[in-house]
C-alpha positions as CSV (number, residue, x, y, z in Angstrom):
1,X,-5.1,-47.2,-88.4
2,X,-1.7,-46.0,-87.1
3,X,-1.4,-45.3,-83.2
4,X,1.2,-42.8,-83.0
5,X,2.5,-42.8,-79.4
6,X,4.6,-39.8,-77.7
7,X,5.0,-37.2,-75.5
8,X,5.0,-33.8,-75.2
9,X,8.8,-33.7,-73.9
10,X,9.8,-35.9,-76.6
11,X,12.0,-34.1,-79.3
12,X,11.9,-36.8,-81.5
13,X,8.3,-37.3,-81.5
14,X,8.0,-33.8,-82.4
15,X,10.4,-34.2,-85.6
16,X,8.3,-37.5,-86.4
17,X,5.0,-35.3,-86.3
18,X,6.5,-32.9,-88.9
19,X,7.7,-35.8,-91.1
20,X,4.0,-37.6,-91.1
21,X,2.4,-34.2,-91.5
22,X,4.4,-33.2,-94.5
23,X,4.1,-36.7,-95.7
24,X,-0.2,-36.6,-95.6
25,X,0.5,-39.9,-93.4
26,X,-3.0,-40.0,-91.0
27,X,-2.0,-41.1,-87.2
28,X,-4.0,-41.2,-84.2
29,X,-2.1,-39.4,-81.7
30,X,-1.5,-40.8,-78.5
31,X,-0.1,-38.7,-75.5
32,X,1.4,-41.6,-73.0
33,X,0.8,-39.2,-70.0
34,X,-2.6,-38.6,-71.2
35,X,-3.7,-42.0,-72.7
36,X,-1.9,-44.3,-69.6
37,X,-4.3,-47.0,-69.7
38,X,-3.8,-47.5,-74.0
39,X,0.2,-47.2,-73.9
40,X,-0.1,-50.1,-71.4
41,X,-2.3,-52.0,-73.3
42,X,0.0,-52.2,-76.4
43,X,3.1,-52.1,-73.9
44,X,4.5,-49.1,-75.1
45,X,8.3,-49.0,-73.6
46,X,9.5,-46.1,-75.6
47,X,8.5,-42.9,-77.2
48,X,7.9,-42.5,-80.7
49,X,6.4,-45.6,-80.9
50,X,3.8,-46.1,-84.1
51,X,1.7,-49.1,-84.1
52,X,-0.2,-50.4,-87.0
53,X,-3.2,-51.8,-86.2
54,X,-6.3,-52.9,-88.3
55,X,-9.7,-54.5,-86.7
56,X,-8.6,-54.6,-82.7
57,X,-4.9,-56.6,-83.9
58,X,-1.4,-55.1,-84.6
59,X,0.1,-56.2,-87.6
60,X,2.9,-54.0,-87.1
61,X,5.4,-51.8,-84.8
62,X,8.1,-49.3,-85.6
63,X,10.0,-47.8,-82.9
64,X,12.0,-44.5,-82.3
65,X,12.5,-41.6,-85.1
66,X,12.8,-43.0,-88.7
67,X,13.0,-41.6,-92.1
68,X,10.3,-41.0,-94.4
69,X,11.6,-43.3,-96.6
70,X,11.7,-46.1,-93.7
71,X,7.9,-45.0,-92.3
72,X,6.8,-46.0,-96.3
73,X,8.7,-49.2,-96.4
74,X,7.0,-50.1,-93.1
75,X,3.1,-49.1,-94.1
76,X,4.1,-51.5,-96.9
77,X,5.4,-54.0,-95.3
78,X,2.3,-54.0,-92.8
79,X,-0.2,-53.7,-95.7
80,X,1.6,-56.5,-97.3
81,X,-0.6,-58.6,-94.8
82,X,-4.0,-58.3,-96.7
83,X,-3.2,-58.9,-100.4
């Protein structure tokens, strides 16, 4: 699963949403003013931040606006983990 963390003031986050969407990539959304309690728990500093996580642990974090290109190369990378 992929925790995707923002906020509704967050212009990038916005652009990041249209990029998954267009993409097909599934997130969980995760609004930091509404969801305090879960941006602390994976110490969320800055906003987009996605998290991959799989069974409770992350196994990977990408931070700020990225290309669609980048976001593939980083589900990759993450997914790498269990082959």
């Amino acid at each position: 699963m992929i925790l995707k963390f923002s906020a509704d003031y967050c212009q990038p986050c916005k652009q990041l949403t249209k990029i998954l969407e267009g993409a097909g990539i599934e997130v969980k959304e995760v609004d930091i003013d509404q969801e305090p309690e879960l941006a602390a728990q994976y110490n969320i500093r800055n906003v987009p931040t996605m998290v991959y996580v799989f069974e409770g642990n992350e196994y990977g974090r990408l931070i700020g606006l990225k290309t669609f290109k980048d976001i593939c190369e980083w589900i990759e990378d993450c997914e790498s983990v269990f082959e």
